[in-house]
Rosetta silent file (secondary structure, phi, psi, omega in degrees, C-alpha in Angstrom):
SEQUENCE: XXXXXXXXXXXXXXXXXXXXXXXXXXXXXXXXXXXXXXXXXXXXXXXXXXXXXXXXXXXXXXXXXXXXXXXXXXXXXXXXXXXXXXXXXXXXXXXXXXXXXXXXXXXXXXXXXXXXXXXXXXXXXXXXXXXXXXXXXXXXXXXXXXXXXXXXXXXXXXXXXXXXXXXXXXXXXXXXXXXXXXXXXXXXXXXXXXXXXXXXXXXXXXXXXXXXXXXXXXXXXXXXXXXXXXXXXXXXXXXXXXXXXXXXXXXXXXXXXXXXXXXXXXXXXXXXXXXXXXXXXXXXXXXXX
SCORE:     score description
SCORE:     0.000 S_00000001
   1 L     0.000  154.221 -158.570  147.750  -66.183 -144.971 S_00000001
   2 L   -89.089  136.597 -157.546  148.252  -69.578 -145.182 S_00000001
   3 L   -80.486  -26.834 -149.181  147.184  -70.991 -149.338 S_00000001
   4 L  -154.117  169.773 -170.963  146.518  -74.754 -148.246 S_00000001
   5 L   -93.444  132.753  163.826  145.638  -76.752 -145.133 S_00000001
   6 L   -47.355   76.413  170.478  148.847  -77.619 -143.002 S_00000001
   7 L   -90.834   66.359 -179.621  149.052  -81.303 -142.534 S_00000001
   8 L  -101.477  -17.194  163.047  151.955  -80.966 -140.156 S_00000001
   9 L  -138.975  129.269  168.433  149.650  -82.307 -137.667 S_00000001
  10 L   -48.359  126.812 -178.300  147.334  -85.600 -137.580 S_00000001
  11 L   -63.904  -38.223  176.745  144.095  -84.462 -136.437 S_00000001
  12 L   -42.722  -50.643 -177.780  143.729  -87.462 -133.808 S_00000001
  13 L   -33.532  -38.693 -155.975  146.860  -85.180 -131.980 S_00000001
  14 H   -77.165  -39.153 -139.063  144.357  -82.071 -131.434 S_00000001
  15 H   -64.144  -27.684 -176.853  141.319  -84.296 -129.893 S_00000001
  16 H   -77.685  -55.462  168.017  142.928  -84.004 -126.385 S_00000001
  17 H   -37.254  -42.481  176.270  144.225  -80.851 -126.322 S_00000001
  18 H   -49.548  -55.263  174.924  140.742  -79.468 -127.828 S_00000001
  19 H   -47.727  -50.878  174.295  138.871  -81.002 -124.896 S_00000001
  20 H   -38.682  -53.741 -172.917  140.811  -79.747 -122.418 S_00000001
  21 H   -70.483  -49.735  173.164  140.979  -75.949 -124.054 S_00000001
  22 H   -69.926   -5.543 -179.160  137.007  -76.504 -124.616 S_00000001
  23 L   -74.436  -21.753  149.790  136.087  -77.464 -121.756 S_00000001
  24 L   -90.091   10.616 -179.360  135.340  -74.274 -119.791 S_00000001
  25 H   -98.258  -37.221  159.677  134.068  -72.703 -122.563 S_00000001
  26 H   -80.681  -25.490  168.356  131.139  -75.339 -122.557 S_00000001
  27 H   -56.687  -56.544  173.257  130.807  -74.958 -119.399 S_00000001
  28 H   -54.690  -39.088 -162.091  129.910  -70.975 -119.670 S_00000001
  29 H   -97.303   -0.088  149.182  127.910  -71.611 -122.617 S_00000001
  30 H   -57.361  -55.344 -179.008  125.906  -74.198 -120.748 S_00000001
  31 H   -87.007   -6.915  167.747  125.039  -71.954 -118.040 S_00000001
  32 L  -117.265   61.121  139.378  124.150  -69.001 -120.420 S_00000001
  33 L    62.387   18.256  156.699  121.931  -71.007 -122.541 S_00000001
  34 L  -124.133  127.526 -150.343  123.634  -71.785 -125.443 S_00000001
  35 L   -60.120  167.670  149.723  122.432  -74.859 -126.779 S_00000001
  36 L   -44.663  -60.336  134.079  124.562  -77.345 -128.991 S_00000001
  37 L   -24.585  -20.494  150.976  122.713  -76.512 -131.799 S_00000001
  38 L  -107.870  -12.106  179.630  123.645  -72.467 -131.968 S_00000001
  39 H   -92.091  -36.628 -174.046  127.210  -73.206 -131.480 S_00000001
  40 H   -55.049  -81.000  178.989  127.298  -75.905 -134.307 S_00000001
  41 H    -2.620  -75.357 -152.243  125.450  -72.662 -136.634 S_00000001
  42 H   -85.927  -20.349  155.225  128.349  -70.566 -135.476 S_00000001
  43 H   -40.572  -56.253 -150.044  131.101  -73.031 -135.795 S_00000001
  44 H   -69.819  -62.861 -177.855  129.318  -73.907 -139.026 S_00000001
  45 H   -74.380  -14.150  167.133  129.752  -70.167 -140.318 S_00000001
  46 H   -49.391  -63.922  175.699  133.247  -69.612 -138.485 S_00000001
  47 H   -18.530  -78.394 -175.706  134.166  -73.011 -140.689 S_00000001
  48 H   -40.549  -55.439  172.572  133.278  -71.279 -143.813 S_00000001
  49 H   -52.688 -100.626  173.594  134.502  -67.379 -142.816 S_00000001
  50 H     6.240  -74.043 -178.793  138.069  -69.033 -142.131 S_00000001
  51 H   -50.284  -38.916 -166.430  138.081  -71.510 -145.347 S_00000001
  52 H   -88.342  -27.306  164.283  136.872  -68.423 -147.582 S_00000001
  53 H  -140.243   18.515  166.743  139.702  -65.799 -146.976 S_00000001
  54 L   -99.320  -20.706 -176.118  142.304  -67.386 -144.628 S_00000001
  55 L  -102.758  -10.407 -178.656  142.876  -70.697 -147.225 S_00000001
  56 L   -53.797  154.737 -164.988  142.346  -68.690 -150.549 S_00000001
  57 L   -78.112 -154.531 -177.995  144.551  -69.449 -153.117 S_00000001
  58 L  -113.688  119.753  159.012  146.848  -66.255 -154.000 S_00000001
  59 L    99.423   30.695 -157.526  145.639  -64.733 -157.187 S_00000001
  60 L  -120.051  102.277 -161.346  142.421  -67.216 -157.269 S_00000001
  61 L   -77.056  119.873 -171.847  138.651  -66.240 -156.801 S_00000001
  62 L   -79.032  104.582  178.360  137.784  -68.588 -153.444 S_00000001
  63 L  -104.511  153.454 -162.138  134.393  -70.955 -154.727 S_00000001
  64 H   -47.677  -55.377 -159.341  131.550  -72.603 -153.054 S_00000001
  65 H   -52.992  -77.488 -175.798  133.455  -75.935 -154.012 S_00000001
  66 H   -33.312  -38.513 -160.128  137.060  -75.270 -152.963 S_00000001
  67 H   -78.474  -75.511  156.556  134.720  -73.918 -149.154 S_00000001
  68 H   -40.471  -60.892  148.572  133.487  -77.378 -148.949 S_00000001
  69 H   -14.127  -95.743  177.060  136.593  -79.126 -149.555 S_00000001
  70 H    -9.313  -51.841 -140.246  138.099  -77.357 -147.118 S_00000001
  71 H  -114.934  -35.032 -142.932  135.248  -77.261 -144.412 S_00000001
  72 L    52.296  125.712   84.795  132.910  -81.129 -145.391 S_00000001
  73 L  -113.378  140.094 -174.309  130.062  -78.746 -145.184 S_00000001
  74 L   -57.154 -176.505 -176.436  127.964  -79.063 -148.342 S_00000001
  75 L   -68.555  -47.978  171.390  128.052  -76.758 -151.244 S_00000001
  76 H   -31.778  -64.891 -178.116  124.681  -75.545 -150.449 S_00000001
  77 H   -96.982   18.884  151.191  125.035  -74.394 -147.159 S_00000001
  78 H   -70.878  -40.610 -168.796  128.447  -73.150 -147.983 S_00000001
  79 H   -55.202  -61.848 -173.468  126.549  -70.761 -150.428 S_00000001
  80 L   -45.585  -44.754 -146.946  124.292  -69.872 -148.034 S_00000001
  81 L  -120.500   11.942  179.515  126.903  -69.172 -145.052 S_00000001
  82 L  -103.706  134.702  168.025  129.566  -67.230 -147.074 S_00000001
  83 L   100.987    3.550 -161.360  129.767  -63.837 -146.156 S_00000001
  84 L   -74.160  172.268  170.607  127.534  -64.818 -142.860 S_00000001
  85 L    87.585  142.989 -173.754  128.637  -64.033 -138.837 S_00000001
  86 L   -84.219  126.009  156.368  128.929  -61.328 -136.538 S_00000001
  87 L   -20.352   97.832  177.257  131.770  -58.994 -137.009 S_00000001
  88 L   -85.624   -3.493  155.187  134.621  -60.574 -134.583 S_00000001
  89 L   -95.950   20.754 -161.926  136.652  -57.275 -134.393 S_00000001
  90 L   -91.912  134.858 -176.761  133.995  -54.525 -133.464 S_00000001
  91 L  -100.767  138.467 -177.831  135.160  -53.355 -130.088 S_00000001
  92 L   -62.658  144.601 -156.002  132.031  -51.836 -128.283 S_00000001
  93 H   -54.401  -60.729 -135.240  132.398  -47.768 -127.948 S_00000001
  94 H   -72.926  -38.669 -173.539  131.985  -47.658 -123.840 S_00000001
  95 H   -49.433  -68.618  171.234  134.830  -50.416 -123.902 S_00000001
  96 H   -63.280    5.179  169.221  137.058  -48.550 -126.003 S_00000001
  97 H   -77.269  -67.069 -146.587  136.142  -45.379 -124.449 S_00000001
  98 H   -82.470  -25.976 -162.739  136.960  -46.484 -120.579 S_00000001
  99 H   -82.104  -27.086 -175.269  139.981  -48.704 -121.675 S_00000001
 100 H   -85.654   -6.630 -173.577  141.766  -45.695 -123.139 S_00000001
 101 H   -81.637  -60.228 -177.305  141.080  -43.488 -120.433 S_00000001
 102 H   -47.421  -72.309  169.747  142.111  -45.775 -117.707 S_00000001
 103 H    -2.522  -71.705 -177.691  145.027  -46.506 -120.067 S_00000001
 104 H   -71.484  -38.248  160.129  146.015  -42.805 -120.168 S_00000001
 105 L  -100.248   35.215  171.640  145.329  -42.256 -116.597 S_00000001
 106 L  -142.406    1.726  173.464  147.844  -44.805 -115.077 S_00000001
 107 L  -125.138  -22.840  172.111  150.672  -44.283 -117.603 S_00000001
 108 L   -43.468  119.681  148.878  150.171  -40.298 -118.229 S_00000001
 109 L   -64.588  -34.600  165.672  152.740  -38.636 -115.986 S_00000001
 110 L   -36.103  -43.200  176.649  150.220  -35.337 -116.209 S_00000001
 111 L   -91.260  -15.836 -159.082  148.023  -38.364 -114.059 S_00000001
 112 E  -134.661  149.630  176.907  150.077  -40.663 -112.690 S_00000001
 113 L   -92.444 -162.135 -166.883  152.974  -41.030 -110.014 S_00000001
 114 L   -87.255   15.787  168.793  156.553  -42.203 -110.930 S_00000001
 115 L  -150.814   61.544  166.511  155.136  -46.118 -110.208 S_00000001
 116 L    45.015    6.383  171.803  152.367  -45.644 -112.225 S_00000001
 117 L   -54.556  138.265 -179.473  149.538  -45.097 -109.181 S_00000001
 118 E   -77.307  151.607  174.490  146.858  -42.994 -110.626 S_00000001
 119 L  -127.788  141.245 -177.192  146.515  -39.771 -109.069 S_00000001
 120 L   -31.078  147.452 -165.768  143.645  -38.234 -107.391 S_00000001
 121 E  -136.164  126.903  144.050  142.313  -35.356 -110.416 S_00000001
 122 E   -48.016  138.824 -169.061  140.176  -32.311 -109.435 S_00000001
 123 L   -48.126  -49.388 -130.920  136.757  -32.413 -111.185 S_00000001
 124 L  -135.218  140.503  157.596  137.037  -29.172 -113.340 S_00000001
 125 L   -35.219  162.468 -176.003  139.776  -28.076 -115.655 S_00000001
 126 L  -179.634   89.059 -170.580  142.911  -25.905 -114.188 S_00000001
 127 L   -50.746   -0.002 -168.499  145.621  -24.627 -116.435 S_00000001
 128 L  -120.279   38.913 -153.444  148.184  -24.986 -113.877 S_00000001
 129 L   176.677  130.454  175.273  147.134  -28.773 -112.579 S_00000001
 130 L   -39.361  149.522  166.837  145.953  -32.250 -113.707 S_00000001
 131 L  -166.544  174.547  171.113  142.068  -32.539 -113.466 S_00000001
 132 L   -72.545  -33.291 -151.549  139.350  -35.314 -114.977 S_00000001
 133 H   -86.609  -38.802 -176.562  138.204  -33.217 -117.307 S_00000001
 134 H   -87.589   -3.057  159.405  141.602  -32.393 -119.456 S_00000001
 135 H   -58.613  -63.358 -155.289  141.944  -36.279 -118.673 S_00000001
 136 H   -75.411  -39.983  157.720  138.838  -37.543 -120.533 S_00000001
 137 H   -47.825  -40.841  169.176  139.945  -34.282 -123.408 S_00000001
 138 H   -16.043  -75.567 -173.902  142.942  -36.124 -123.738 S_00000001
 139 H   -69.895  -66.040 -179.488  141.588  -38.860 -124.651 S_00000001
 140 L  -160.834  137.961  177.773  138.308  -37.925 -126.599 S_00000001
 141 L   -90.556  -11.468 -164.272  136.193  -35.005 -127.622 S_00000001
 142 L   -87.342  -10.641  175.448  133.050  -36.781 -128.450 S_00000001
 143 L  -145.593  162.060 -159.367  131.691  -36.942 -124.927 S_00000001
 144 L  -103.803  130.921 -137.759  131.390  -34.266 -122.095 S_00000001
 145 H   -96.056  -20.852  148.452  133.930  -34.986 -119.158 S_00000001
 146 H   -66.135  -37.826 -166.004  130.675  -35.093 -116.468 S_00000001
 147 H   -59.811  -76.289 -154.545  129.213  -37.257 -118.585 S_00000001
 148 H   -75.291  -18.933  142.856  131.717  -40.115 -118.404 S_00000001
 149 H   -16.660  -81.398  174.318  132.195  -38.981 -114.612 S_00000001
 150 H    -3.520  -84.960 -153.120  128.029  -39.660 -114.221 S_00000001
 151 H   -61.833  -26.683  152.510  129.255  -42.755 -115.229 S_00000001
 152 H   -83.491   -6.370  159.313  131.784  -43.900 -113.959 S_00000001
 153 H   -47.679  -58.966 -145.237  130.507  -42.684 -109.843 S_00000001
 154 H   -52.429  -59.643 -167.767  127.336  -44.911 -111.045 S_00000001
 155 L   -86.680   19.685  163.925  129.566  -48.214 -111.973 S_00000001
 156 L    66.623   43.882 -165.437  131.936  -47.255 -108.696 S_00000001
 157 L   -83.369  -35.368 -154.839  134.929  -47.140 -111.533 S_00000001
 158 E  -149.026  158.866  168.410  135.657  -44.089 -109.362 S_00000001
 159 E  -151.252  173.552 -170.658  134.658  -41.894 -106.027 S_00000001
 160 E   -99.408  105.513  162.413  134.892  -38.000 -104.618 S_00000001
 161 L   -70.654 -167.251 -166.854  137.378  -37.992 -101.676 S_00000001
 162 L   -91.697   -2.040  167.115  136.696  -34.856  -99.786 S_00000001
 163 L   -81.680   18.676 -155.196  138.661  -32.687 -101.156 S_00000001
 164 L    53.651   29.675 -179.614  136.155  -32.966 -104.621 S_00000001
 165 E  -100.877  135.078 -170.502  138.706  -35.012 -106.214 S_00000001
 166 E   -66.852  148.140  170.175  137.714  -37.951 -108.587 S_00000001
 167 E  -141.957  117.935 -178.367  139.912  -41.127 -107.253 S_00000001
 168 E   -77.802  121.646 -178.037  140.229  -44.198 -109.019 S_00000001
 169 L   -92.395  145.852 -147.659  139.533  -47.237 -107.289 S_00000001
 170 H   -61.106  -44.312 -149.600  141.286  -50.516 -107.696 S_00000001
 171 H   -65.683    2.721 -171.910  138.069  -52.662 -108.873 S_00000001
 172 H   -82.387   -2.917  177.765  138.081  -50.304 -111.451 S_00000001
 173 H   -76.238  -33.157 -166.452  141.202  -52.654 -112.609 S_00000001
 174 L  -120.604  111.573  125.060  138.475  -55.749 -113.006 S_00000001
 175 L   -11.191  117.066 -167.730  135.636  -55.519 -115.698 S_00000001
 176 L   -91.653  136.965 -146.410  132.606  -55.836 -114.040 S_00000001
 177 L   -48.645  145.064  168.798  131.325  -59.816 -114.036 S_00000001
 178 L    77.267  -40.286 -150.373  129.345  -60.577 -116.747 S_00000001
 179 L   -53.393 -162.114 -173.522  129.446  -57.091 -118.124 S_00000001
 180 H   -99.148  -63.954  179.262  129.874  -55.936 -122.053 S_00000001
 181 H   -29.887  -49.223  177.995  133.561  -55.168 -121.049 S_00000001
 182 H   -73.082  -72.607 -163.700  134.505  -58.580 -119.547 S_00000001
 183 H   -47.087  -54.082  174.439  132.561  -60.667 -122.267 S_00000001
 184 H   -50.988 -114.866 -155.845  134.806  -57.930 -124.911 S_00000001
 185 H   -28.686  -58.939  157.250  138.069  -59.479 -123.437 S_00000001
 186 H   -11.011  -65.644 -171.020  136.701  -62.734 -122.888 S_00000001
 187 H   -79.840  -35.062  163.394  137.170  -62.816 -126.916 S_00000001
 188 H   -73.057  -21.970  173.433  140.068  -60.748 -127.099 S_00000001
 189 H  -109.511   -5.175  140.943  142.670  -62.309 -124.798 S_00000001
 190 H   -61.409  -35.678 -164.100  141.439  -65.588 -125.482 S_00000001
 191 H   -79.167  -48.295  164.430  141.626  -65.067 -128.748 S_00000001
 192 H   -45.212  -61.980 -149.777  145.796  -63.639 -128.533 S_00000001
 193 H   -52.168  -58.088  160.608  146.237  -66.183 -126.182 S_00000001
 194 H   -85.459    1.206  156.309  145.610  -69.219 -128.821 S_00000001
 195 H   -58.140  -57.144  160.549  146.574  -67.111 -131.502 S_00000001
 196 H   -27.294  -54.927 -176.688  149.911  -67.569 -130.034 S_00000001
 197 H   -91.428  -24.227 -179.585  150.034  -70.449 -129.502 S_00000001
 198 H   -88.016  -31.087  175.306  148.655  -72.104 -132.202 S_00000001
 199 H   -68.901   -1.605 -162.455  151.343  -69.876 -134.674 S_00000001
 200 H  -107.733  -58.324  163.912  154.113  -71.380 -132.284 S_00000001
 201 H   -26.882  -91.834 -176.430  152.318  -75.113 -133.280 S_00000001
 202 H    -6.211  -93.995 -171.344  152.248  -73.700 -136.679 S_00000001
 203 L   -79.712  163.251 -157.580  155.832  -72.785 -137.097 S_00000001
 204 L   -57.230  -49.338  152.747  159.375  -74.271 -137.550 S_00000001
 205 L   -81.934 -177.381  161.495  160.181  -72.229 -134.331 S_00000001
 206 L   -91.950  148.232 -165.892  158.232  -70.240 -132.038 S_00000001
 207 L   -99.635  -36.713 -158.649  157.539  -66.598 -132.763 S_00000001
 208 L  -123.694  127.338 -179.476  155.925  -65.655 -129.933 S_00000001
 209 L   -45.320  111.715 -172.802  156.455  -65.788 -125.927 S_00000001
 210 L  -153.541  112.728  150.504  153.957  -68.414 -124.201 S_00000001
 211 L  -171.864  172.711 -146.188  154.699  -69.570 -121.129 S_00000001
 212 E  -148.312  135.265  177.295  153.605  -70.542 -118.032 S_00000001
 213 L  -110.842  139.174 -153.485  155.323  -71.764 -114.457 S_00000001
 214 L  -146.115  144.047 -146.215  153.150  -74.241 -113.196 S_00000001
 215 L  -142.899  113.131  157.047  153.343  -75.996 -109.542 S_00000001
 216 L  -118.683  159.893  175.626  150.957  -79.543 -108.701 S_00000001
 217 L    93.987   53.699  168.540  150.654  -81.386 -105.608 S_00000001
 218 L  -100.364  152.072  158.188  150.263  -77.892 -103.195 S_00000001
 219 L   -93.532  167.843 -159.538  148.185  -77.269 -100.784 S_00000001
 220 L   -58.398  -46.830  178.494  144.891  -75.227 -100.786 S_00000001
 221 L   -66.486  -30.260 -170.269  146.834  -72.221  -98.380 S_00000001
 222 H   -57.651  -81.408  140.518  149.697  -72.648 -100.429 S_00000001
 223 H    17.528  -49.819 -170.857  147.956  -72.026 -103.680 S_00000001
 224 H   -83.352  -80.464  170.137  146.351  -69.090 -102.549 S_00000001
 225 H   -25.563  -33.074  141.266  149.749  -67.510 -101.466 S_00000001
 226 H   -90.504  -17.414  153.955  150.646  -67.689 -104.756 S_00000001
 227 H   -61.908  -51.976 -117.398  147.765  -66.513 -106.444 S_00000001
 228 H  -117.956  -88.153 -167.345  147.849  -63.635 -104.508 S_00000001
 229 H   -63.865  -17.922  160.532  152.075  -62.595 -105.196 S_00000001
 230 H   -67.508  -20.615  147.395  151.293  -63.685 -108.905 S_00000001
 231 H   -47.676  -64.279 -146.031  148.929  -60.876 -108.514 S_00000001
 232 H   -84.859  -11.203  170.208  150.820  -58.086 -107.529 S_00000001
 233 H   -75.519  -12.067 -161.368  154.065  -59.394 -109.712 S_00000001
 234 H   -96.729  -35.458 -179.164  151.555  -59.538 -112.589 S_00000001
 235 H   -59.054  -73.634  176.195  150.008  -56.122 -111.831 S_00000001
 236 H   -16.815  -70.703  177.699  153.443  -54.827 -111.415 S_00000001
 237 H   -63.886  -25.998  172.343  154.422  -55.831 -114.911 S_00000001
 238 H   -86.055  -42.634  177.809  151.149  -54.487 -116.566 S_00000001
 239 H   -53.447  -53.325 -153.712  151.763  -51.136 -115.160 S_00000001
 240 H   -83.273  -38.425  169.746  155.384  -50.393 -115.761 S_00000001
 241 H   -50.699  -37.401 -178.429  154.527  -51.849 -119.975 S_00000001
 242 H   -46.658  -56.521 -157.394  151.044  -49.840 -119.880 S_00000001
 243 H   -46.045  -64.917 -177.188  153.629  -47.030 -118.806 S_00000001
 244 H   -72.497   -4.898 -173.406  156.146  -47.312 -121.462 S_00000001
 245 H   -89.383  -26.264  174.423  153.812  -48.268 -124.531 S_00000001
 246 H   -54.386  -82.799 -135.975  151.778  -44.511 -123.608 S_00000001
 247 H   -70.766   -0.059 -177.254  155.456  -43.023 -123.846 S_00000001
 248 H  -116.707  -41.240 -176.784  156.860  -44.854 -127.232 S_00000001
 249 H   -93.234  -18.921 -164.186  152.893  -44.428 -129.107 S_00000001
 250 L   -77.379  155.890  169.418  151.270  -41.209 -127.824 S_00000001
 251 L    71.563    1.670 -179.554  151.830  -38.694 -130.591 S_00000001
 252 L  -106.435  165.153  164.713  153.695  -41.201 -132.979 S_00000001
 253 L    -8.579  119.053  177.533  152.611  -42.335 -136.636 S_00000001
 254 L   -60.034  106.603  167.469  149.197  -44.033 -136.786 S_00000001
 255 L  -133.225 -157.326 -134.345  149.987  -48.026 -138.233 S_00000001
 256 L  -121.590   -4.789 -172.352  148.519  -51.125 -138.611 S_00000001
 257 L   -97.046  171.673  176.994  149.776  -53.429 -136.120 S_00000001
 258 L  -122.456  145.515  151.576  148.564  -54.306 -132.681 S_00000001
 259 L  -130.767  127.436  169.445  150.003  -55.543 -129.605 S_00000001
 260 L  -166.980  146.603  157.800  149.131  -56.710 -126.442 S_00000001
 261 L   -85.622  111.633 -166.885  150.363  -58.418 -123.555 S_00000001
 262 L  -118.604  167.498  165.499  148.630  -60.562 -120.838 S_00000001
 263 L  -134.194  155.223  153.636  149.149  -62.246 -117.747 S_00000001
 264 L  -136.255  147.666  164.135  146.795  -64.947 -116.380 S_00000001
 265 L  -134.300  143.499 -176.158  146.701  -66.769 -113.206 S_00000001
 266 L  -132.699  169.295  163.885  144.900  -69.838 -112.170 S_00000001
 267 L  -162.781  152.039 -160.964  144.621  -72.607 -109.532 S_00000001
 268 L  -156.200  126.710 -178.235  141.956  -75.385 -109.237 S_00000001
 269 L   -67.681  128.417 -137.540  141.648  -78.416 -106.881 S_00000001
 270 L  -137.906  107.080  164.349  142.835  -81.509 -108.942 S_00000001
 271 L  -122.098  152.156  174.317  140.423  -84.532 -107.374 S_00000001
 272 L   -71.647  125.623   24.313  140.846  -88.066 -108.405 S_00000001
 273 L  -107.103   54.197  175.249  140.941  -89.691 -110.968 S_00000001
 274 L   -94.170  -20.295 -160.293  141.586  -86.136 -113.200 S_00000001
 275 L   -75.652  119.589  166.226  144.811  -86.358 -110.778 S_00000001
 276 L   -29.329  -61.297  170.424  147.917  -87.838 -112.746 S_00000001
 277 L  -173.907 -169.198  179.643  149.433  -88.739 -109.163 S_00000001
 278 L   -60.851  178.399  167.171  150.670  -87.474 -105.991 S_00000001
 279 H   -93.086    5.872  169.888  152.683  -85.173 -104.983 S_00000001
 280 H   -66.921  -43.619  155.083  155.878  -86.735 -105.044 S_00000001
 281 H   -41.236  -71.149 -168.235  155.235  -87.252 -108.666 S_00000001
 282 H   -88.973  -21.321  170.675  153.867  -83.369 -109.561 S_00000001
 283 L   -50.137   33.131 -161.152  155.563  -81.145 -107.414 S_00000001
 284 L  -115.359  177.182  165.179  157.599  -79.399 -109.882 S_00000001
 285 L  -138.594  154.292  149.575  158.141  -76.555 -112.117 S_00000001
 286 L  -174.984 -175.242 -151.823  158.514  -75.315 -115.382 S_00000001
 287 L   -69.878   91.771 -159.892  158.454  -73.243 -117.815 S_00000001
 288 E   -94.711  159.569  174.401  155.037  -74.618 -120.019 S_00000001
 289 L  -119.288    0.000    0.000  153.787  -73.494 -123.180 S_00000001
């Protein structure tokens, strides 16, 4: 962790980029009702969490004073605000429940074809045959394999062709809007994403892969047509890694690290005056970070 604040960059540099990064983020927290006034609070204890064990010195008890420094927030309401804030790594159970399942049923070969399609599973155990039930044992012992069935028929995650076999349906791929799952990502792949990126700022080189091919002056059909094969190329690529990260971790040594990999894709109509220029000007590509 880093002992001292980095002045490798002039703080004016960040002000655009910040808007830019914040600006759909105020937007959501506009429309769900949080005020100015609770995000300064949790900026104000984020400030603090951050200053008090990511800047400590190395063999140095981290003080109200040193917190302040750090943060301008007074001593007082450093005092107040140290140890404060909601846990920003608790993953919720049913997340980490359905994500491991799903996980396990599209990279399992016991579940899965040889290009990772999930395959229909009989309801009920079957020593000679694949079924939901030694899926979701697989996986976890702590809940009964009808159970998380119930649940997932309920939230359409899944449905009974007619032969009584559970079948996973794509939307079961997409977190449903708003839900505790999506909002759980929301923080976690946002959170890689400018982790990344900000250690690549950070350091004399870049550590970590961030990039992005990026296209302006298109049209609206156009756009789409590429949304659409940056789907299934993106899909593609999350499948065959889901595939191989099952096969290099199931059964090995528990450790301490993490990984993960994303794709995002976006497109947005660029009206004047946010537009730079035409498209004679923007039509290009490359590789952005």
């Amino acid at each position: 962790m880093p002992g001292d604040v980095p002045r490798s960059l002039e703080p004016a540099k960040l002000h655009a980029p910040l808007a830019r990064l914040l600006r759909p983020l105020v937007r959501l927290l506009i429309r769900s009702g949080v005020t100015f006034p609770m995000l300064t609070e949790l900026l104000r204890e984020l400030y603090v969490n951050v200053a008090e064990y990511d800047f400590a010195l190395p063999g140095k008890e981290q003080t109200d004073s040193r917190v302040s420094l750090l943060t301008g927030i007074h001593r007082k309401e450093v005092r107040r605000l140290r140890g404060a804030g909601a846990p920003v790594n608790a993953v919720p159970a049913t997340v980490s429940q359905t994500s491991r399942i799903l996980a396990r049923w599209l990279a399992d070969p016991d579940f899965s074809d040889g290009d990772g399609h999930p395959l229909p599973l009989p309801r009920t155990a079957d020593p000679s045959r694949p079924s939901f039930e030694r899926l979701v044992a697989s996986v976890t012992r702590d809940v009964r394999p009808r159970a998380v069935l119930d649940e997932w028929l309920d939230r359409r995650l899944v449905v009974i062709d007619d032969q009584d076999r559970a079948v996973l349906v794509e939307a079961a791929y997409v977190p449903r809007s708003g839900g505790d799952q999506q909002l759980y990502y929301l923080g976690r792949n946002l959170h890689d994403h400018i982790a990344a990126a900000v250690t690549n700022v950070e350091a004399p080189s870049p550590q970590f892969l961030e990039r992005a091919v990026h296209y302006d002056g298109l049209t609206k059909e156009l756009a789409e047509q590429l949304q659409q094969r940056s789907r299934e190329v993106a899909m593609q690529a999350l499948q065959k890694l889901n595939r191989e990260a099952h096969a290099v971790s199931d059964g090995a040594m528990p450790g301490r690290w993490r990984w993960n990999f994303g794709v995002y894709v976006y497109s947005e109509e660029v009206v004047p005056p946010f537009s730079a220029g035409g498209p004679s000007e923007h039509n290009n590509q490359e590789p952005g970070t």
